[in-house]
C-alpha positions in Angstrom: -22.4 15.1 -15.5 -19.3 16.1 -14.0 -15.8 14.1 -14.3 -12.8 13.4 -12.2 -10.0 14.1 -13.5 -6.7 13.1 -12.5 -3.0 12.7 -14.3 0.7 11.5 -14.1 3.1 13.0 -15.6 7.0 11.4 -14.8 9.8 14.3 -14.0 12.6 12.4 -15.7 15.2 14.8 -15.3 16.9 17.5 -13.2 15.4 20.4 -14.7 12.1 18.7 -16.4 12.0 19.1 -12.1 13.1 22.3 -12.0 10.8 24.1 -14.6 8.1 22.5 -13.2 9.0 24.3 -9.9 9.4 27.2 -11.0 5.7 27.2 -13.1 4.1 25.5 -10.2 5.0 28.3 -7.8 4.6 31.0 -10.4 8.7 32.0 -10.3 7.8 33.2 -13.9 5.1 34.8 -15.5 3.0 32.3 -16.5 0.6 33.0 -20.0 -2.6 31.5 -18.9 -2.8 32.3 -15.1 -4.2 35.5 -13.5 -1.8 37.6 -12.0 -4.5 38.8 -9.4 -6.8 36.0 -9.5 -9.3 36.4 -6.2 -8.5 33.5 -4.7 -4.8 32.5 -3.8 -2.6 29.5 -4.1 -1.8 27.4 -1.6 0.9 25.0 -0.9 0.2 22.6 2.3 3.5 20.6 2.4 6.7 22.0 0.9 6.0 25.2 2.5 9.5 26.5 1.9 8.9 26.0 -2.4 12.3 23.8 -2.4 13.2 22.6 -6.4 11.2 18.9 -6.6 14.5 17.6 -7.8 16.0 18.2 -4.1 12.9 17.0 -2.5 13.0 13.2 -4.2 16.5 12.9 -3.5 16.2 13.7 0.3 13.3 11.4 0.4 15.0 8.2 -1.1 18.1 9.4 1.2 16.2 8.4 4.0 14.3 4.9 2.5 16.2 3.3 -0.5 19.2 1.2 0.5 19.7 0.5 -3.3 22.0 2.5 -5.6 20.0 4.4 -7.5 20.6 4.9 -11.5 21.3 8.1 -13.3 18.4 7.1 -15.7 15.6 6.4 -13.0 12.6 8.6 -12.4 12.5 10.3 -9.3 9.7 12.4 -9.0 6.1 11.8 -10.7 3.7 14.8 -10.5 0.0 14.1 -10.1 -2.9 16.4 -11.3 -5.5 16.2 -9.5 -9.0 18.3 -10.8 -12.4 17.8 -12.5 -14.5 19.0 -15.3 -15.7 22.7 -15.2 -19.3 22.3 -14.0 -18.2 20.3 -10.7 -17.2 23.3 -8.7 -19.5 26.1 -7.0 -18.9 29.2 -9.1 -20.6 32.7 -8.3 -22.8 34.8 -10.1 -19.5 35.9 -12.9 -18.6 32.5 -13.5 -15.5 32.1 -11.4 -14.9 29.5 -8.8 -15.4 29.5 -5.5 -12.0 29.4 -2.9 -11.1 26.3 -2.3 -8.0 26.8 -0.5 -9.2 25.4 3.1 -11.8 22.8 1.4 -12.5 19.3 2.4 -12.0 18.7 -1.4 -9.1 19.8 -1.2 -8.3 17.8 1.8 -9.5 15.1 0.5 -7.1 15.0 -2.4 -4.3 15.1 0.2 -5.3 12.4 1.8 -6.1 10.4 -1.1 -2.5 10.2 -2.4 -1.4 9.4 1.1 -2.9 6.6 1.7 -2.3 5.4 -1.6 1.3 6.0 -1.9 2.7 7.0 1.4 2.2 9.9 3.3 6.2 10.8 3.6 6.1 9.9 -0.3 4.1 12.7 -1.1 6.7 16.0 -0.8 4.7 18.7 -2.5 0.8 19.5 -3.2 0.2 23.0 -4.2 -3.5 24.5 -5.3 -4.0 26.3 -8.4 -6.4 28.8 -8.5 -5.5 31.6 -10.5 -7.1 29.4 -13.4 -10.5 28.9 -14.7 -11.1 25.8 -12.7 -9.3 25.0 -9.5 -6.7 21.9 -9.9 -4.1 20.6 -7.8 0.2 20.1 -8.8 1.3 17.2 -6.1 4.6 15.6 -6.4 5.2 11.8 -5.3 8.3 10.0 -5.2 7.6 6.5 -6.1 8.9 4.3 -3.7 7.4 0.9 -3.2 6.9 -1.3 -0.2 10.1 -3.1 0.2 12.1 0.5 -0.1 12.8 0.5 -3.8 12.5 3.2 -6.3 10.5 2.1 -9.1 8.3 4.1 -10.8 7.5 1.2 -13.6 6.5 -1.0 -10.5 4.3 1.5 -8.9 2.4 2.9 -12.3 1.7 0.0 -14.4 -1.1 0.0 -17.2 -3.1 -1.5 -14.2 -2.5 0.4 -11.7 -3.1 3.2 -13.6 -6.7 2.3 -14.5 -7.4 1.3 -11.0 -6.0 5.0 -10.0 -8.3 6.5 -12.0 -11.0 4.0 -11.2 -10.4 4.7 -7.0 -9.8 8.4 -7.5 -13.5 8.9 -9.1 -14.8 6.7 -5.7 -13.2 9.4 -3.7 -14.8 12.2 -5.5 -18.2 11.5 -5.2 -19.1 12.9 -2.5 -18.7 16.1 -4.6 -20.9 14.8 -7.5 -17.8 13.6 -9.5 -17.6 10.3 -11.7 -15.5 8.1 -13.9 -15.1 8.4 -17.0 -15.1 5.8 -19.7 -12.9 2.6 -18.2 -10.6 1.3 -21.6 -11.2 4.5 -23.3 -8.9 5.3 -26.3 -9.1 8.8 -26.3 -6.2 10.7 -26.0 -5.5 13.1 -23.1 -4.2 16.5 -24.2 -1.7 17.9 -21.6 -2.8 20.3 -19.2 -1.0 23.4 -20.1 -2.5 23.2 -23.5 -6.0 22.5 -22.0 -5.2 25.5 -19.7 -3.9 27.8 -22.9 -7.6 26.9 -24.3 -9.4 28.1 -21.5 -7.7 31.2 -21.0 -8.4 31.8 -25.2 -11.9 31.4 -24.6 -12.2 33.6 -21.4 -10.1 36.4 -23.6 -12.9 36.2 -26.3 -15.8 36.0 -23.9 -14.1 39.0 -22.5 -14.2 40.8 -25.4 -17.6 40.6 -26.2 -18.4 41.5 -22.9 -17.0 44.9 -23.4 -19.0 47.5 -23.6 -19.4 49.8 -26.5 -17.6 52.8 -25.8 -20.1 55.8 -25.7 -21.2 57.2 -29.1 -19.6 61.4 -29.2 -21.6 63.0 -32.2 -21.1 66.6 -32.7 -24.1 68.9 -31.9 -26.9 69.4 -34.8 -26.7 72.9 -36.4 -29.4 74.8 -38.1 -29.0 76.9 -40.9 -28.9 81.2 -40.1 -32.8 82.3 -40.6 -33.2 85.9 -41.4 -35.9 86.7 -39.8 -36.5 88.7 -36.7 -35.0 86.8 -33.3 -33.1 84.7 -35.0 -30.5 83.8 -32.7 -33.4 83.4 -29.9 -35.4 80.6 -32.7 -31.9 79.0 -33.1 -30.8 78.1 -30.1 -33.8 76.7 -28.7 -34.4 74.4 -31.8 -30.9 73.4 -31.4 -30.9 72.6 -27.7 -34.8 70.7 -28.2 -33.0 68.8 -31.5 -29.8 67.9 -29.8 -32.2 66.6 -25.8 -33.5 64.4 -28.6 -30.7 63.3 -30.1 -28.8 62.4 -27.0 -32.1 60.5 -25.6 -31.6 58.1 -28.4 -28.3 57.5 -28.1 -28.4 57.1 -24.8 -31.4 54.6 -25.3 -29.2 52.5 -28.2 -26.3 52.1 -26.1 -28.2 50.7 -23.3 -30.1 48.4 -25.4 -26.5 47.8 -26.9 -25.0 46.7 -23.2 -27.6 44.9 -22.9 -27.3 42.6 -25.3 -23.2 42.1 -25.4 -24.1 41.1 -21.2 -26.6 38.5 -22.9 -23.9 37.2 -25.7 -21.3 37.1 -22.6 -23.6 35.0 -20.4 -24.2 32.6 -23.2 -20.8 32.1 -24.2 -20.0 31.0 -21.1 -22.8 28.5 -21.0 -22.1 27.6 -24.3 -18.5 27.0 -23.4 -19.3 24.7 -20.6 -21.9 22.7 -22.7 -19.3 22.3 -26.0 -17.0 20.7 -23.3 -19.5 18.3 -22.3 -21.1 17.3 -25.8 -17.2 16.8 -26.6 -16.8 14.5 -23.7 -20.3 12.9 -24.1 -19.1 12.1 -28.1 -16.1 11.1 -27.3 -18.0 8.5 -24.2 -20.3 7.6 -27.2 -17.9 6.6 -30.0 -16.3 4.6 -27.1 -19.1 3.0 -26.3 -19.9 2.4 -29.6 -16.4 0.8 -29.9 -17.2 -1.4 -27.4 -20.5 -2.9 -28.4 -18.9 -3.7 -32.1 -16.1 -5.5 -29.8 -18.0 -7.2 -27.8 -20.3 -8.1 -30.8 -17.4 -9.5 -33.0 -16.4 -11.5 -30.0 -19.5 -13.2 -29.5 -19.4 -14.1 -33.2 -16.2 -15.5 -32.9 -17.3 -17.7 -29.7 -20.5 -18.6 -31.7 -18.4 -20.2 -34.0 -16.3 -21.9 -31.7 -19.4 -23.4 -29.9 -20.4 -24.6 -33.7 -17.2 -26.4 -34.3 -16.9 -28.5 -30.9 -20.5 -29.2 -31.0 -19.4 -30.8 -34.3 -16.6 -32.3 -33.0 -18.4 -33.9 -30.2 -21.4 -34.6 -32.3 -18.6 -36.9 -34.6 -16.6 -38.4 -31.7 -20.1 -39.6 -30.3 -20.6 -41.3 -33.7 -17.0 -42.8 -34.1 -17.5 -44.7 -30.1 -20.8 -46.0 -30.6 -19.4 -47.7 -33.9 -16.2 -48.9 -32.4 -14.2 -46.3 -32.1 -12.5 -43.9 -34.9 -9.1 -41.4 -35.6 -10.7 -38.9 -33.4 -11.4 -40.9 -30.4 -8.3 -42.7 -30.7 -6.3 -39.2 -30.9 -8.2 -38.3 -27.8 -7.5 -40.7 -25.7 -3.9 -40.9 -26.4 -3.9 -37.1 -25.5 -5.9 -38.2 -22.5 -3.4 -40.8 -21.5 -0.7 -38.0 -21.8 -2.5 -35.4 -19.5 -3.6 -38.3 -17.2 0.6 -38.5 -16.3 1.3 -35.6 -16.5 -1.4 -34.7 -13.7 -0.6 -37.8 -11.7 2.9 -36.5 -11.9 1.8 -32.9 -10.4 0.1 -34.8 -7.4 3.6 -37.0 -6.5 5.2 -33.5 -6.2 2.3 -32.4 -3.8 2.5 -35.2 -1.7 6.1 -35.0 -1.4 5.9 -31.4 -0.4 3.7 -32.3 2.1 5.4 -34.7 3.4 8.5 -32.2 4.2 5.8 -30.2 6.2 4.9 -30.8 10.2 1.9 -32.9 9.5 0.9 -34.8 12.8 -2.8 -36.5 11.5 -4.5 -37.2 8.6 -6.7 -34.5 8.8 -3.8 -31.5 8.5 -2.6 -33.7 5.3 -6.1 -33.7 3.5 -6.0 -30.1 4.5 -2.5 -29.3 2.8 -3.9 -31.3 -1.1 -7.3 -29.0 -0.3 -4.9 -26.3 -0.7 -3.2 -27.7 -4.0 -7.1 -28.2 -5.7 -7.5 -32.0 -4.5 -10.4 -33.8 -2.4 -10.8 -36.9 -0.8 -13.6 -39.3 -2.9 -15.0 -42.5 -1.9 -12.2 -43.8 -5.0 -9.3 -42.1 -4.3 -8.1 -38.4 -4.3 -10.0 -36.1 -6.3 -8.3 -33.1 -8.9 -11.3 -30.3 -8.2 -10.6 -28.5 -11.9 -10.5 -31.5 -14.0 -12.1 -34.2 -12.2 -8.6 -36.8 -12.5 -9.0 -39.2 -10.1 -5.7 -41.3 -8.0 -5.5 -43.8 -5.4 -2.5 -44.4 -3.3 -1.4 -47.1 -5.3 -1.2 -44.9 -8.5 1.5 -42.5 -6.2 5.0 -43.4 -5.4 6.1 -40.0 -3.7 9.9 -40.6 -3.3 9.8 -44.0 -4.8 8.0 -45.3 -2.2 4.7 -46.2 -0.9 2.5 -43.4 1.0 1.0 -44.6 3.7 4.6 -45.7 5.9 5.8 -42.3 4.8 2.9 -40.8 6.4 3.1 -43.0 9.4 6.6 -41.7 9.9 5.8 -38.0 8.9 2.9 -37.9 12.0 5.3 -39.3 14.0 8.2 -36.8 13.4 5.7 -34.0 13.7 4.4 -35.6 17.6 8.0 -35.9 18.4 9.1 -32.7 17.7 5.7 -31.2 19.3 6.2 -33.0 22.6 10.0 -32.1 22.4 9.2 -28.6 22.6 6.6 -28.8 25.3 7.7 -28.6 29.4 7.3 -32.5 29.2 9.1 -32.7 26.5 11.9 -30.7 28.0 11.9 -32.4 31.1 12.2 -35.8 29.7 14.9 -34.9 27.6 16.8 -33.7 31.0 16.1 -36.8 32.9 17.3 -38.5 29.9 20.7 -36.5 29.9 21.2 -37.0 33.8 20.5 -40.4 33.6 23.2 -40.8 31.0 25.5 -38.6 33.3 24.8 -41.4 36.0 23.3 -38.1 37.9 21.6 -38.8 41.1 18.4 -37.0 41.8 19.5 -35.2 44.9 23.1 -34.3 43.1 23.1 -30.7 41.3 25.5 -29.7 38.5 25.7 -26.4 36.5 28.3 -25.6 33.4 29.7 -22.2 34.0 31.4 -20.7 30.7 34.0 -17.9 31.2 36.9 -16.1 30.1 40.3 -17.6 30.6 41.3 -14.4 32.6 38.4 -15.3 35.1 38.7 -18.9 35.5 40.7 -19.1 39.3 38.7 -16.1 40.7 35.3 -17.4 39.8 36.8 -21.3 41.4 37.7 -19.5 44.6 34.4 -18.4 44.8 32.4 -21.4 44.4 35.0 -23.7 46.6 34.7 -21.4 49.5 31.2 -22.6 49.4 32.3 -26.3 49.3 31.3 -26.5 46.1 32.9 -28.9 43.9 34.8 -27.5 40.6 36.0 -29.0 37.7 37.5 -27.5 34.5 36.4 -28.2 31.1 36.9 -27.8 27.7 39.0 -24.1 26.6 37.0 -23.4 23.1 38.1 -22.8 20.4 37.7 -18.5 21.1 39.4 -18.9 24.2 36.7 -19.4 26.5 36.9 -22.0 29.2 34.2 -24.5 30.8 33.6 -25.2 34.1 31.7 -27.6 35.6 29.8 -26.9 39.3 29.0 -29.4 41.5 27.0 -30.1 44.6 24.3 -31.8 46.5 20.8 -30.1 46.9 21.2 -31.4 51.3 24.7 -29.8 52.1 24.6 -27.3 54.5 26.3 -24.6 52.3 23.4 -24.9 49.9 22.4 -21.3 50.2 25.5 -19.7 49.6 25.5 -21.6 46.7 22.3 -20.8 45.1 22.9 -17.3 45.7 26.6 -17.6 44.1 24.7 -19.2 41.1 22.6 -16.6 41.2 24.6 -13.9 41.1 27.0 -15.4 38.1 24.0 -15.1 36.0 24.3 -11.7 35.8 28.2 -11.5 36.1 29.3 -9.9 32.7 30.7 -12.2 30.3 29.3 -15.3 32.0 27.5 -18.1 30.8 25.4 -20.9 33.2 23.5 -23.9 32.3 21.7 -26.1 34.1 19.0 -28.0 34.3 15.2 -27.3 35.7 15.5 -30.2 38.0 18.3 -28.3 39.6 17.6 -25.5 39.7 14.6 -26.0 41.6 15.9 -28.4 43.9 18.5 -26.0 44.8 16.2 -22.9 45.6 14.3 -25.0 47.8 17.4 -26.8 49.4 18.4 -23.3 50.1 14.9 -22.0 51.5 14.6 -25.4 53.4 18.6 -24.8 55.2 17.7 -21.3 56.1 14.2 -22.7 57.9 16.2 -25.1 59.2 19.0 -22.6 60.7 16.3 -20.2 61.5 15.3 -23.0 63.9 18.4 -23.9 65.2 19.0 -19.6 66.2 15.3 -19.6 68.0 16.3 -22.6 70.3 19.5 -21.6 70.9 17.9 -18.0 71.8 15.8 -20.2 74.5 18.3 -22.0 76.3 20.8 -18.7 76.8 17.6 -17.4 78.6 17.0 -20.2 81.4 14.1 -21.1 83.2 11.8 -18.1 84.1 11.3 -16.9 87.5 8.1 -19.0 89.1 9.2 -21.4 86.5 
């Protein structure tokens, strides 16, 4: 089974940051990485290979409001890979290219949406390794714009990251591993230095043996007739022979080193997983003694209050006894205290806009109470209360609740349009305002007080000044009837001084509706008066 792998690893100074630039982008030679591998690295965000250190800072530059310490973490790299066996390898063992993968997409987008796309300044592919894995850089800020990498990788978080990072590799036949494991994670550059040990010993029992050089087999001089003729044709026939052989041993000899090499590889791959399947199994194991000891331990918990209740159900039925009695007074105790813990419910709710009875059974549902046929009900302990057992505020309930509905219907109608426009009857009827009189409070500066008169009294509108406040500004008070025949010069004056810069107006809807349609009523009525006094200047037609 293959496993997700991913870890954290906090850059805590300026140049922890900066050596882990510099290996990352392979600025140095680097022991256990090959310096052609087939497939290349890639980097997909900090394209230009700027130091991490300078990254973070002009990322909480542009978020973090706070001053930031000299001792806070920055930058927090993230490896991202998986076991061995979860990648496609070819027919010599090394990986496939993963540069323009979905996996490798879909690690990208995994730490984006779970710390922030613009929090995520670097994310650079290795894969002149033995398996591919990815270097990514985040700068832990949270939420609310603070840098905090305690807040952002808790204990719990942590286990959740590993926990939603195995979800999102599935698709690619990837798990999790053991959740609450105890083993201990060995950093990646020495898990790296391993591998590269065992491909250097795989590679040197792949070697061939180098071809076997013997020297040519010699006969001893014969003295007999043709000689030299006899000798060199046993010598060429012995040393065919001999070379056929050889030839024949180092083959069988290739051979065989090719077979060791293929099984070391395969036994590589399967001493990594009986390691990690040990290491799941001793867990495991660790957890069912747990879990066992526990249940021992609860066991003899149940044993002791099934005593205690065994002897308190022996002490009532003969009157009563130290237990019961010791019971009850803790009872009596808890009974308060709950009691007290609903008074400061109530009293909250009473602050709230409750308008009905219903909304304030709806605000102790949210506190864990109920309403019972005897009172109000605590859901988790079963305490029961009636009204008369509650004084919230040293008083009864029910006139505070009276009152609090009322307040809440007052201030809802108050804020509707009938609301309003009672409230502005009300004022004008205090004002002693007649229903065909308008009135508008114009505020100003002092500098415009006699221009902005002279405007409104060439309409025959009345003026009169009001308070100077207390930044200089001064009040003035327009008034008019909605029937006089200069009402639509003043609506459009009042018009206009809404928009006049520095110039406040207030009136009333009743007004100003009653003068738009005084205004739109005089200029019918003058439109009128124009037409008939068009006829008249004509005189009787001809034939007439």
């Amino acid at each position: 089974m293959a496993y997700a792998i991913i870890r954290i690893a906090k850059l805590t100074s300026q140049v922890h940051a900066h050596n882990a630039t510099t290996h990352n982008y392979r600025q140095h030679e680097v022991s256990n990485a090959d310096p052609a591998p087939q497939h290349p690295n890639k980097e997909y965000l900090n394209h230009e290979k700027t130091d991490y250190w300078t990254l973070a800072e002009a990322r909480i530059g542009e978020v973090v409001t706070r001053k930031v310490r000299v001792d806070q973490v920055r930058a927090v790299e993230v490896i991202m890979t998986g076991s061995p066996e979860a990648f496609i390898r070819g027919q010599d063992g090394r990986p496939a290219d993963y540069s323009n993968s979905k996996w490798a997409q879909d690690n990208l987008n995994f730490l984006k949406e779970k710390f922030g796309e613009k929090n995520v300044v670097s994310f650079t592919l290795h894969q002149d390794e033995k398996t591919p894995h990815v270097h990514a850089v985040i700068v832990p800020i949270t939420q609310d714009g603070r840098l905090s990498a305690k807040d952002i990788f808790t204990r719990q978080t942590l286990r959740e990251l590993q926990t939603d990072y195995a979800q999102a590799m599935q698709p690619y036949g990837m798990s999790r591993g053991i959740e609450h494991s105890q083993a201990e994670h060995q950093p990646m550059r020495r898990q790296y230095g391993q591998e590269a040990e065992n491909a250097r010993q795989v590679a040197e029992l792949s070697r061939p043996a180098a071809a076997t050089v013997r020297e040519p087999f010699k006969l001893d001089d014969v003295p007999l007739m043709g000689r030299d003729t006899w000798k060199a044709e046993q010598e060429a026939r012995i040393n065919a022979e001999i070379a056929q052989r050889v030839a024949q041993v180092q083959a069988q000899e290739r051979q065989r080193v090719e077979k060791l090499a293929e099984l070391a590889q395969k036994n590589t791959a399967a001493a990594e997983q009986v390691k990690t399947l040990q290491k799941q199994l001793g867990t495991s194991e660790g957890l069912k003694q747990g879990h066992f000891t526990g249940l021992q331990e609860r066991d003899t918990q149940v044993d002791w209050l099934y005593n205690q209740r065994e002897r308190l159900a022996v002490q009532l039925a003969q009157g009563g006894g130290t237990l019961s009695k010791q019971l009850e007074g803790e009872g009596k105790l808890r009974t308060e205290k709950i009691r007290h813990e609903l008074v400061s419910v109530v009293e909250k709710a009473l602050t709230k806009p409750i308008r009905d009875q219903a909304m304030f059974v709806e605000e102790l549902k949210k506190a864990g109470w109920a309403v019972g046929r005897e009172g109000l009900v605590n859901e988790k302990n079963g305490a029961v209360f009636n009204s008369k057992d509650l004084k919230p505020n040293g008083l009864d309930l029910a006139p505070q609740l009276t009152a609090t509905y009322e307040r809440t219907r007052a201030a809802e109608f108050a804020q509707s349009v009938a609301g309003k426009l009672a409230a502005e009857q009300t004022e004008r009827q205090v004002r002693g305002q007649q229903s065909h009189e308008g009135r508008a409070m114009l505020e100003m500066e002092s500098k415009d007080l006699e221009t902005i008169k002279k405007h409104f009294l060439d309409v025959r509108a009345g003026v009169r000044p009001g308070q100077v406040q207390a930044d200089g500004r001064v009040q003035v008070e327009i008034v008019y009837q909605h029937t006089q025949p200069t009402i639509p010069s003043i609506n459009e004056l009042l018009n206009k001084a809404q928009k006049w810069t520095g110039v406040t107006v207030q009136e009333d809807s009743h007004d100003r509706e009653h003068r738009q349609a005084g205004a739109e009523r005089r200029g019918q009525e003058l439109k009128a008066e124009k037409g008939q006094s068009k006829g008249r200047d004509k005189g009787p037609s001809i034939g007439g």
